[in-house]
N, C-alpha and C positions, 0 to 999 in steps of 0.2 A: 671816206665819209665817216665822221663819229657823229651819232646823237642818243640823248638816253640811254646810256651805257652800253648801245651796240656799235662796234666797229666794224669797219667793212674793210679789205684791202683787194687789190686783183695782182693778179701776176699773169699777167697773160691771159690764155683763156678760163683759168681759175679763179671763182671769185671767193674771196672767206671772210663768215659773217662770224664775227665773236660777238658775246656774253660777256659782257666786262663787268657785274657786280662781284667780285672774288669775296667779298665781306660776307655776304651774304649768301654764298655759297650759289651765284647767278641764278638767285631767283626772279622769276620774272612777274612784272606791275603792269599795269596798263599801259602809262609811256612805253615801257620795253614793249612791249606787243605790238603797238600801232608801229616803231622805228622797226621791230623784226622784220613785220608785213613789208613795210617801205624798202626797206634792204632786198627782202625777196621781189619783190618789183621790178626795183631797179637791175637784177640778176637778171631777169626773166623779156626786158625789155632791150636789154644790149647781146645782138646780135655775133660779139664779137667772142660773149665767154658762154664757154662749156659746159663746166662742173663748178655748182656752188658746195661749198664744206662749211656746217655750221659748227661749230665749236664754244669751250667754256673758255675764261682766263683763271687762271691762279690751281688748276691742276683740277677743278669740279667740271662737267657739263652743265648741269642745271639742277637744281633741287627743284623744280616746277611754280608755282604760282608764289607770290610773297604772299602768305599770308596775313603780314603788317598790313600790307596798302587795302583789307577788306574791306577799311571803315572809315577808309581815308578818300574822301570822292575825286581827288588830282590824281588818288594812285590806282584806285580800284579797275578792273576790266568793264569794257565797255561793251557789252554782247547785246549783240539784235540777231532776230531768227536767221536771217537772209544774209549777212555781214560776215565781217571775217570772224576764224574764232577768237574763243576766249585768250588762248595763249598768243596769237599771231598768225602763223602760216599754217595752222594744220587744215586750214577749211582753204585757203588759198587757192584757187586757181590760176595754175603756170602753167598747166601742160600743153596746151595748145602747140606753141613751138617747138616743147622741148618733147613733145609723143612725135612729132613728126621727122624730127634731125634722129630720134632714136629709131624709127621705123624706117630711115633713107640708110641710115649705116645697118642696119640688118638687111635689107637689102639686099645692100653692097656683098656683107658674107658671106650672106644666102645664094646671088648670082655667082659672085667667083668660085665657092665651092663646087656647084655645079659642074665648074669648068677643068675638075678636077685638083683644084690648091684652093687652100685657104689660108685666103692673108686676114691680118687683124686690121 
């Protein structure tokens, strides 16, 4: 999946979401925020992968918001109280599935220790 300069790839049960503005040192605009969110979605809705890894392209992570797109109404963020946030996934709610696969594998630890070994 690429849209708005974020790409997605999976390997297996890894999903990785890149930042591809390298120009601009992957700052993010309101399109990148809504495809972030979407990207973390779609992570969070396929049962099949694990760990998502978000990353930069061109050697930066993020320099944070673009400030170009402030006064630009196509690029600027689009925040409501109850909504996702401003930058994307930080207001996001995924955890549903993914506190539960992490409380089934602790568990797991937690039982087998008991038993005297711990396996990972």
């Amino acid at each position: 999946m690429e849209t708005n300069n974020v790409r997605t790839d999976r390997d297996g049960p890894l999903f990785i979401v890149t930042i591809d503005r390298p120009e601009v040192r992957n700052a993010i605009d309101g399109p990148m925020a809504i495809a972030l969110t979407q990207a973390f979605r779609a992570f969070d809705a396929d049962s099949g992968l694990a760990v998502a890894v978000l990353t930069g392209a061109g050697g930066t992570f993020c320099a944070g918001f673009d400030l170009t797109a402030l006064f630009d109404e196509k690029r600027n963020l689009q925040v409501t109280e109850n909504g996702d946030a401003p930058l994307g996934v930080s207001r996001c709610s995924l955890a549903s599935r993914l506190l539960q696969r992490w409380k089934d594998m602790l568990w797991q630890v937690v039982s087998k220790s008991r038993c005297g070994a711990t396996y990972a």
